[in-house]
Steps between C-alpha positions, in 0.01 A plus 500: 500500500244383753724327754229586761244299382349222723216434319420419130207438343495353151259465228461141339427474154750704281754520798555141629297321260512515135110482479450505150555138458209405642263821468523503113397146472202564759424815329488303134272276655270726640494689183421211281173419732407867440532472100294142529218703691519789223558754750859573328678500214748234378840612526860416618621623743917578572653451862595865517117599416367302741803557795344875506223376773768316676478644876140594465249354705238305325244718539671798373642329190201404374314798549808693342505230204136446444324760694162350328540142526174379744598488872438156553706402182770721638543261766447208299814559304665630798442171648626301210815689498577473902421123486731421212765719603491296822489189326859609307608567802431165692623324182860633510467826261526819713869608503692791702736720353875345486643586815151620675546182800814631590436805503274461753702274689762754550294741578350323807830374540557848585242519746253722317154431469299411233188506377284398239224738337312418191224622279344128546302262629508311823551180279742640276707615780489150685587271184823716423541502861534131470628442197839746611485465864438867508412431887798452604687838448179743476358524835203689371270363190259736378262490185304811446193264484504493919496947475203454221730575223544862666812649325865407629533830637186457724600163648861615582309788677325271733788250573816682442530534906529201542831453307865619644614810333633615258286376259607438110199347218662369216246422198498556124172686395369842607259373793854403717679832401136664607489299821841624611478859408146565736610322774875652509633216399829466312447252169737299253329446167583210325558592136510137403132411574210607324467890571544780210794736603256757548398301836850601686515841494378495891746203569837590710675240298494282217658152408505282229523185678369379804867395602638841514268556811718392757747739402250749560492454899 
């Protein structure tokens, strides 16, 4: 189905990695530091409530979630989640999808070229960098901190000429499918991750695991 492609860009958290595992922790945390500081209420909170904000920049998920909550304490707990999420991730607890590695081995087996592009931070990007060796099949790395947190479809804009067409994105919430369909980009939505079906209907195809991509190309 896209046997021309040369390039493919892929999404992170939802598609490779199976995020939740260390955001709803982080999230809990951050949370329970708002409810000690009475600016929220106490409540608990399930992994699929909290796995909506999951490919969200920071600053849009909290200004989607608690569009009153004081600036300054909006990066407070935006902090507190980053740094523990990175400290899960140092420690051992971030973990791919089954099969996610080799996908990606096979696909730059193939020759094509990958690359990385996340709703993150610089320091995000770099510990799962480490922690999977990401570095050494993406030759691209790119956390939407470095673009300002523009949206995905503005930073493909300004560095999709630098890839080898043809181009496929392959991500699992709306802002991928978006970022393919204004820059004429074919996308694969991944079904699996944390997007509501409602987020495909732009995508050119859809799987429901990331190992039935290769058979895709």
């Amino acid at each position: 189905m896209f046997n021309d492609v040369s390039t493919v860009i892929f999404d992170f958290d939802g598609t490779l990695h199976n995020s939740i595992l260390i955001y709803g922790p982080a999230f809990r945390k951050a949370y329970a530091f708002l409810v000690k500081t009475g600016k929220a209420p106490e409540r608990e909170w399930q992994d699929e409530e909290i796995s909506i904000w999951l490919g969200y920049n920071s600053q849009d998920m909290w200004n989607e979630f608690m569009p009153g909550l004081d600036f300054d304490l909006k990066r407070e707990v935006s902090s507190i989640i980053g740094e523990e999420m990175l400290k899960l991730i140092d420690s051992g607890h971030a973990k791919l999808y089954e099969g996610a590695l080799e996908v990606v081995k096979e696909l730059k087996r193939r020759g094509i070229d990958l690359v990385f592009l996340s709703n993150c931070k610089k320091a995000y990007r770099d510990a799962v960098t480490r922690a999977f060796g990401l570095d050494e099949y993406f030759s691209c790395l790119i956390s939407t901190e470095e673009f300002d947190f523009i949206p995905k479809y503005d930073i493909i804009r300004k560095v999709s000429s630098k890839f080898q067409k043809e181009i496929l994105i392959v991500g699992d919430r709306i802002q991928d499918i978006e970022a393919g369909f204004m820059n004429d980009i074919r996308t694969v939505g991944c079904v699996y991750g944390f997007g509501k079906a409602e987020e495909f209907k732009l995508a050119d195809a859809l799987i429901k695991d990331i190992r039935d991509l290769p058979d895709l190309l």
